[in-house]
C-alpha positions in Angstrom: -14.5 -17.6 50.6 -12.7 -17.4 47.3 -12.3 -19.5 44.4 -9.0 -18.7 42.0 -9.7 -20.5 38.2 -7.1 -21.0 36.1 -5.5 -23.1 33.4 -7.7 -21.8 30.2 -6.6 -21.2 26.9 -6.4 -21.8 22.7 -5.5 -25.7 22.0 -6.0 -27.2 19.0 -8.8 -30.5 18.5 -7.2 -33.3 20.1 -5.1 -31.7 22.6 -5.1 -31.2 26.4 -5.8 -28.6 29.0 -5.6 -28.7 32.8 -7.4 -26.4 34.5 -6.9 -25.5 38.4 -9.4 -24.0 41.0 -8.1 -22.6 44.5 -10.4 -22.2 47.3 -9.7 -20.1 49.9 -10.9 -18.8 53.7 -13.6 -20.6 55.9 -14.6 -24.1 54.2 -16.3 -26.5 55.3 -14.5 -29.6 55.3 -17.6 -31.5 53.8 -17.7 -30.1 50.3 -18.5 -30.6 46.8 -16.3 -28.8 43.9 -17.8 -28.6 40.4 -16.8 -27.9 37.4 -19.3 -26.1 35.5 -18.8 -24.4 31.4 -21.5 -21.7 29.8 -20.6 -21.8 25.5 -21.4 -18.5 24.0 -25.2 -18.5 23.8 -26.0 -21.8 25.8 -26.5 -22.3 29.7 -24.1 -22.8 32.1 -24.4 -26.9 32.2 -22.3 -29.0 35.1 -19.5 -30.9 33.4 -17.8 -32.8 36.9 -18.3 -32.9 40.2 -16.2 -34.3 43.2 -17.2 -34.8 47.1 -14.7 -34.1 49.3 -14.7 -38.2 50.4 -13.7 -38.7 46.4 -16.6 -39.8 44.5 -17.0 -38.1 40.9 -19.5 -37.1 38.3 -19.4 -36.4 34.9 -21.6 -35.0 31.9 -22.1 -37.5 29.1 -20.5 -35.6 26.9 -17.3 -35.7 29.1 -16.7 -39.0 30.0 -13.6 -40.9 29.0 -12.1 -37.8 28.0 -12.0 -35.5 31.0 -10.5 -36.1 34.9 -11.6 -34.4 38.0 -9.6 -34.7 41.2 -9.3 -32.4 44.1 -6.4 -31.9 46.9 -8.5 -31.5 49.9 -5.1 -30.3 52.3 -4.8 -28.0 49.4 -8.8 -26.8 49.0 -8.2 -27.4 45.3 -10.0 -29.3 42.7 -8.4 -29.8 38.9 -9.9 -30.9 35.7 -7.2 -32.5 33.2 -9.2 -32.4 29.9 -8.0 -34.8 27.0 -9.5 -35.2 23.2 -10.2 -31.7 23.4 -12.8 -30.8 20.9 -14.4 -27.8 19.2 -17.6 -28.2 21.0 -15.4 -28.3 24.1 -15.2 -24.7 23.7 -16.5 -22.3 26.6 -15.8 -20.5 29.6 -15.2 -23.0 32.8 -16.3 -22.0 36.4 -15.7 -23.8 39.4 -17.8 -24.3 42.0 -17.8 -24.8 46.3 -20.9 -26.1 48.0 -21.8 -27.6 51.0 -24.8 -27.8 53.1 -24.6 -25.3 56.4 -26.8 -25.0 59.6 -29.9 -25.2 59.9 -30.0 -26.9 56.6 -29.1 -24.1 54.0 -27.2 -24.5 51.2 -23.7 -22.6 50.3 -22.2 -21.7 47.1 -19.0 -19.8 45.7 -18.1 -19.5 42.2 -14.8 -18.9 40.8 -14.5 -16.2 38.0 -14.3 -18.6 35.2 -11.4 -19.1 32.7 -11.8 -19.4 28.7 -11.1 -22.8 26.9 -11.3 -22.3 23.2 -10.8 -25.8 21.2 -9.5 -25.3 17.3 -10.5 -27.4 14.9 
């Protein structure tokens, strides 16, 4: 399985960014895609999360301002971010999972795209 990020790059505070993430090869049809961000010196923290049925998550710091969604023909999950802000700034990974047989989880990453929020 692959996952193909893209969408990153400079915007000034206030503005928007959509960013895409392509899965591809053998997926399971139950799934979760994530969207996930590591800032330069922090931890990677989760920032959205979708199920393949359509239910979302978001970080706190997130809501109101940012969109997941996901094409599910498509194996593709975007993030439409709005209000962008300074803090907003870090490299964004997606992320597949679903739980295989007998019971083990599986994760693929994508390679992670740079959003960098101007003030």
């Amino acid at each position: 399985v692959q996952l193909q990020a893209s969408g990153g790059g400079l915007v000034q505070s206030g503005g928007s960014l959509r960013l895409s993430c392509a899965a591809s090869g053998s997926i399971f049809s139950i799934n979760t895609m994530d969207w996930y961000r590591q800032a330069p010196g922090k931890q990677r923290e989760l920032v959205a999360g979708i199920v393949s049925a359509g239910s979302t998550n978001y970080a706190d710091s997130v809501k109101g301002r940012f969109t997941i969604s996901r094409e599910n023909a498509k194996n593709t999950v975007y993030l439409q971010m709005n209000n962008l802000k300074p803090e907003d700034t870090a490299v964004h990974y997606c992320n597949l999972r679903w739980l295989g047989l007998p019971g083990t989880p599986v994760s693929y990453w994508g390679q992670g795209t740079l959003v960098t929020v101007s003030s």
